[in-house]
C-alpha positions in Angstrom: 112.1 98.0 133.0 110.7 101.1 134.0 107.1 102.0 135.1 105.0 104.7 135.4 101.1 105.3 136.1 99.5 108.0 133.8 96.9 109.6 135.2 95.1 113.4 134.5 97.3 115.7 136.0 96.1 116.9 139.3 97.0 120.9 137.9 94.0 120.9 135.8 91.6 122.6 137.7 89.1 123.1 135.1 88.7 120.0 132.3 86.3 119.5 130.0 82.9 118.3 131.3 80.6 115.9 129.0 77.4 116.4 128.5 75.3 113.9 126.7 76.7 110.3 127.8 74.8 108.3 129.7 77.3 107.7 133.0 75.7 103.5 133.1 76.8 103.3 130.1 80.6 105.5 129.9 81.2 104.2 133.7 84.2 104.7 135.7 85.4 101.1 136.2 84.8 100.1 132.3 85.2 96.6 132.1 85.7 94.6 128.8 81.9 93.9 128.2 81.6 98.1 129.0 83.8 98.9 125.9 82.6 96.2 124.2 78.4 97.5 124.5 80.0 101.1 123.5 79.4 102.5 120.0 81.8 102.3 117.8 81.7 106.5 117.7 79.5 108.8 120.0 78.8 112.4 119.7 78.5 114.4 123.2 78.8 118.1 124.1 80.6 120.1 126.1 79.9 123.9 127.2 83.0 125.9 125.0 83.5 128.0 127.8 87.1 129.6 127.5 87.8 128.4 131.0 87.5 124.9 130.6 90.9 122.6 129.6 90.9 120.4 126.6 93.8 118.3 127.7 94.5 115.2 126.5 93.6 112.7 129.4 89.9 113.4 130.6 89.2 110.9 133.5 85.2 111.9 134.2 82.9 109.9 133.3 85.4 107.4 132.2 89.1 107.2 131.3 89.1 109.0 127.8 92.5 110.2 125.5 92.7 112.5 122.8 93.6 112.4 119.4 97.1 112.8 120.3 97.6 110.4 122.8 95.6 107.7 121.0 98.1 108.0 118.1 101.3 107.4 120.4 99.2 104.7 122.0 98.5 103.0 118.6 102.7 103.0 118.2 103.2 101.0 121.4 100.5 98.7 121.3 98.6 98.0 117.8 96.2 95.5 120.1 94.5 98.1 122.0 91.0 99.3 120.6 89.5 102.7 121.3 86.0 103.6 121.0 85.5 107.5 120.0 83.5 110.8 121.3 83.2 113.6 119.1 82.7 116.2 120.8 81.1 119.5 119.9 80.7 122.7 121.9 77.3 124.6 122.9 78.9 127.9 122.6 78.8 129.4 119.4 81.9 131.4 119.9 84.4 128.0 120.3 85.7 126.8 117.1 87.2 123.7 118.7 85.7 119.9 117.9 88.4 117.8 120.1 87.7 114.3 119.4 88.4 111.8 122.7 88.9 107.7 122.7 87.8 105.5 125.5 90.9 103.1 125.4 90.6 99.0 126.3 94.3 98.3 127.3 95.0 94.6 128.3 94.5 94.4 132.4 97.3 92.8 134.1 97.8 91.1 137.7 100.8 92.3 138.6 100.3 93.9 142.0 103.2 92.7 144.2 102.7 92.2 148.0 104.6 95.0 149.4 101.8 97.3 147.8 99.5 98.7 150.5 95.6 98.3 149.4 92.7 99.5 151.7 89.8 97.1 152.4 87.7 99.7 149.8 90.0 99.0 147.2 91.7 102.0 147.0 95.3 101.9 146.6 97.8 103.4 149.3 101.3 102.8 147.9 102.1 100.8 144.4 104.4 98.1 144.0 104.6 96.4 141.0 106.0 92.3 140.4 108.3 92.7 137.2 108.1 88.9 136.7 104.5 89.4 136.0 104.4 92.7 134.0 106.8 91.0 131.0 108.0 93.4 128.3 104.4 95.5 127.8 104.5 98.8 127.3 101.0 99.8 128.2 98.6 97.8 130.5 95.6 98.0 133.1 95.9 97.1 136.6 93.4 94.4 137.5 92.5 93.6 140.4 91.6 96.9 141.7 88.7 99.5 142.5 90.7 102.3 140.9 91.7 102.2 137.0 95.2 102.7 137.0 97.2 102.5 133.1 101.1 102.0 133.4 103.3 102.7 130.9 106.7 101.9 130.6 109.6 104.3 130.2 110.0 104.7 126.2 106.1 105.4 126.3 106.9 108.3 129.1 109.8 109.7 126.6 107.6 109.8 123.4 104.5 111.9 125.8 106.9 114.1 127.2 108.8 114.9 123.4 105.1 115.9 122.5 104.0 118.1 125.0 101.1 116.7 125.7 98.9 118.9 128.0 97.2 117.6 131.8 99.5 114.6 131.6 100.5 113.4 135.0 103.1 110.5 135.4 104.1 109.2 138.4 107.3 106.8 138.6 106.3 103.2 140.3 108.7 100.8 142.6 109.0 97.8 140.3 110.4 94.8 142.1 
């Protein structure tokens, strides 16, 4: 089967910044006991400028989708919970209310030995073990400083027939 890690793309220069969440709490690494401590629904802010992207993977403060992408999530893997940020603008001028989801995909050890990992943690080239990633369609590496999701190739097909916007997915060596 066919891998790939989705990530924000790196050609949004401008995403949405929160305002209102407490970065302790909505951290980077968000473990299982993380998600599990979040509310259930949060409300946060965000400026409304005109410049700023609402695209549909924010990574800052933590990995978050939109409405969107939770949905197509939701038809791959019915196990995976989501947490939600409503989020309203300061500006009086923006109309938009985009809703995010702080996803808690299963995390899987499936790094092979060819992959090249810095002492930090940081990954330098990904190889994944297809022995150990089974049939799943969406999972989190473990194992590692970075939070990496990989989908598999009928998951890339179904974001890429919706146009989803500051989606980034980069094809992984599966051996």
């Amino acid at each position: 089967m066919e891998y790939y890690e989705l990530s924000q793309s790196k050609k949004v220069e401008n995403p949405i910044e929160l305002m209102g969440l407490d970065p302790n709490v909505y951290c980077y690494t968000m473990a299982r006991k993380d998600f599990e401590a979040l509310d259930k629904i949060k409300v946060a802010y965000f400026s409304g400028n005109e410049a700023e992207e609402i695209c549909d993977i924010l990574i800052s403060p933590t990995f978050m989708v939109s409405d969107r992408l939770k949905n197509l999530i939701a038809l791959y893997d019915k196990e995976t919970e989501f947490k939600g940020i409503q989020l309203f603008p300061t500006s009086e001028e923006s109309r938009q209310y985009p809703i995010y989801w702080v996803p808690s995909f299963p995390e899987i050890n499936c790094i092979h030995e060819r992959s090249e990992i810095y002492d930090n943690g940081m990954v330098s080239s990904l190889v994944l073990n297809k022995q150990k990633t089974g049939r799943r369609n969406l999972f989190r590496l473990s194992g590692l400083l970075e939070y990496k999701i990989v989908v598999s190739l009928p998951v890339v097909e179904s974001i890429l027939r919706r146009r989803l916007y500051g989606v980034e997915l980069t094809k992984l060596e599966v051996v």
